[in-house]
C-alpha distance (Angstrom), angle and dihedral (degrees) to the residues before:
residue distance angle dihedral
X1 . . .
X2 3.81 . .
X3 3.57 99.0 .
X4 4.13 91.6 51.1
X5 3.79 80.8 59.4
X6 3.03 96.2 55.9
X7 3.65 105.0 50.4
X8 3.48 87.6 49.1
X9 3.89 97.5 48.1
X10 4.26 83.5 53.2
X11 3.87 94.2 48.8
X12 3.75 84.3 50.1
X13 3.62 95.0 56.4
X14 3.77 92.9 34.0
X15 3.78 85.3 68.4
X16 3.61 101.7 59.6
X17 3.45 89.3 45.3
X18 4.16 86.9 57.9
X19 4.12 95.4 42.1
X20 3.51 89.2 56.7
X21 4.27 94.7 50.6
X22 3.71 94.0 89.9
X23 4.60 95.6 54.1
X24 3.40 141.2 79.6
X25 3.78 128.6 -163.4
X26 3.46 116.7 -148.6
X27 4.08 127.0 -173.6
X28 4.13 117.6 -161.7
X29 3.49 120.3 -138.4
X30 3.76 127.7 -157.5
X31 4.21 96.0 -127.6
X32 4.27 82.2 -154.9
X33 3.93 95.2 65.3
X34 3.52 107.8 2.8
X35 4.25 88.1 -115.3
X36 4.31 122.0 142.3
X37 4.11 113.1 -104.0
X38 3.32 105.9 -117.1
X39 3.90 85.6 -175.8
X40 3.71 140.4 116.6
X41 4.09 97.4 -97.7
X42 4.37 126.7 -167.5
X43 3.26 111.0 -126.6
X44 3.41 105.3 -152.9
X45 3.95 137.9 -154.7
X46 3.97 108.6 -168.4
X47 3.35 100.4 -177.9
X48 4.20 99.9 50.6
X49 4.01 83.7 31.6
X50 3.98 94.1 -121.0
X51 3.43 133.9 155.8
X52 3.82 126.9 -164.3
X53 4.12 119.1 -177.9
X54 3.99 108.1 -148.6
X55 3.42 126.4 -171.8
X56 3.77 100.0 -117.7
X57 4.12 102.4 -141.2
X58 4.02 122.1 165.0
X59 4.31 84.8 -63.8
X60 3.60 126.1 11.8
X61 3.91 105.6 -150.6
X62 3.84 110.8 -154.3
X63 4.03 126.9 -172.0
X64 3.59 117.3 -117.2
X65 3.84 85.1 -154.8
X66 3.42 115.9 81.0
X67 4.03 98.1 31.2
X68 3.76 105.6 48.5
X69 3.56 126.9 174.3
X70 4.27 87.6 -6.0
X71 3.84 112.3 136.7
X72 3.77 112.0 -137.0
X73 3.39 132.5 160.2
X74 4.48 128.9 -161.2
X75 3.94 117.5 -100.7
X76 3.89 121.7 -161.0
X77 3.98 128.0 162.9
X78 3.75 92.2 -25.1
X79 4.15 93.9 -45.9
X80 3.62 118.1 114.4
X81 3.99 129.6 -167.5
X82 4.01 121.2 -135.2
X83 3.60 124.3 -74.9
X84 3.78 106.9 -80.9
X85 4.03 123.4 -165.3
X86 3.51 120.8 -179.7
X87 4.17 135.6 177.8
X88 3.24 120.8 -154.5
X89 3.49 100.4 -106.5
X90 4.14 88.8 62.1
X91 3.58 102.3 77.2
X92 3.54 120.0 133.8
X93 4.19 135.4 -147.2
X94 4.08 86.5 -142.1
X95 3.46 139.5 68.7
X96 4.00 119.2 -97.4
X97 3.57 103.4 -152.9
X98 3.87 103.8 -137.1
X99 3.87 111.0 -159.6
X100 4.08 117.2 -157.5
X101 3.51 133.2 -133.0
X102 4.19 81.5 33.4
X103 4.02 90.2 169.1
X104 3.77 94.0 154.3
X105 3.72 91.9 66.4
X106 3.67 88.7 64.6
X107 3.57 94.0 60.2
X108 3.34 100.8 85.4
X109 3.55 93.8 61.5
X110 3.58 92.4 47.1
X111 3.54 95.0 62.8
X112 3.95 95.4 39.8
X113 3.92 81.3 49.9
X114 3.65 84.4 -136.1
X115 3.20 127.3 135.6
X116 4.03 119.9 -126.0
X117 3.98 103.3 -137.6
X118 3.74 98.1 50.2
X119 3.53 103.8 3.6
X120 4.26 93.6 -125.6
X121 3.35 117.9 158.1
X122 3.89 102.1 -177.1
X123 3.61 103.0 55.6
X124 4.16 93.4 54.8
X125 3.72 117.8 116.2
X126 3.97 127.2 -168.8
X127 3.79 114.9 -107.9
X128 3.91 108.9 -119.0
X129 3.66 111.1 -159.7
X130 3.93 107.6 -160.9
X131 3.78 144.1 139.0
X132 3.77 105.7 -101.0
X133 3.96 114.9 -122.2
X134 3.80 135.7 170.7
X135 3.75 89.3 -87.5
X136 3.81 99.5 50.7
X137 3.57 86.7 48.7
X138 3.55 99.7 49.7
X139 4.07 88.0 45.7
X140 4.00 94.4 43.7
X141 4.06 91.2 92.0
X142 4.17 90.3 49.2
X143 4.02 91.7 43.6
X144 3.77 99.1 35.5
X145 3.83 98.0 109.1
X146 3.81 93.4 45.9
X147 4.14 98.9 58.9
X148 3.71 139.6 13.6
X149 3.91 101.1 -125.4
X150 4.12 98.3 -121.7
X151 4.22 95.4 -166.5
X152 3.74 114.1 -131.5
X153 3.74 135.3 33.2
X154 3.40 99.8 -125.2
X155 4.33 101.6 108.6
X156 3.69 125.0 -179.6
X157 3.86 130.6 -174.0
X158 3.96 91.7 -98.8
X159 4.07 95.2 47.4
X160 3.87 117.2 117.0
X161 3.30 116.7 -101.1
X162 3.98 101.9 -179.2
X163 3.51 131.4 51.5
X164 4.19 130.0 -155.2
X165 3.87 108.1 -145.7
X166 3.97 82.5 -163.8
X167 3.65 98.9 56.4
X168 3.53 95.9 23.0
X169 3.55 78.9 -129.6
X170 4.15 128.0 152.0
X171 4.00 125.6 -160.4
């Protein structure tokens, strides 16, 4: 009698193990103090052009099913987390702490010039952050393959500075 027990208290707990293969939990960290967002967040799929709004609680749990091999990355106020890509057979049983406004892990690809979807290197464009006047307006169409046109002036250390023409993509 003890051993049927047994099997069936490990098929039990094999099972929970298996509905849980297909999500990730995530937790969002403010990079400026180190606190949880407790925040509505974007999740965001550049490549497809999506945009989901989740409620941002202690851990957001996220199913590996429906978005599969996507890249996405979280958007709050301006800050943006790194580049995550995921396959459904990468799902983990902890939390990843995800930390916002994560700038310095675009670096890398900065100074590869590469970018980090598709790895291109010819279709990348500087970001030029300007006020728009009557002149850069009238110029845009003779300068357009030299710089992606950012919008406004005001820069900050976690702004994009390149831009993929291929994924319409800036980090």
């Amino acid at each position: 009698m003890r051993t049927l027990l047994l099997i069936i208290s490990f098929i039990a707990q094999a099972a929970t193990v298996f509905a849980q293969s297909d999500t990730i939990r995530f937790q969002l960290i403010n990079a400026e103090d180190g606190t949880v967002l407790f925040v509505p967040v974007n999740q965001i799929y550049p490549v497809t052009k999506d945009s989901v709004q989740i409620q941002a609680t202690e851990i957001i749990a996220l199913s590996l099913s429906a978005n599969i091999d996507k890249p996405f990355y979280f958007e709050w106020g301006g800050w943006r987390s790194r580049l995550i890509t995921l396959r459904k057979d990468s799902a983990y049983l902890q939390v990843l702490p995800i930390t916002m406004h994560d700038f310095g892990y675009y670096k890398q690809y900065y100074e590869a010039h590469e970018c980090p979807i598709c790895g291109d290197t010819k279709k990348l464009l500087p970001i030029r952050y300007s006020l728009l006047t009557v002149t850069t307006v009238s110029n845009k169409k003779k300068k357009a393959k030299k710089y992606f046109d950012g919008g406004n002036c005001i820069v900050q250390p976690w702004t994009p500075k390149l831009y993929c023409g291929k994924d319409d993509f800036q980090f």
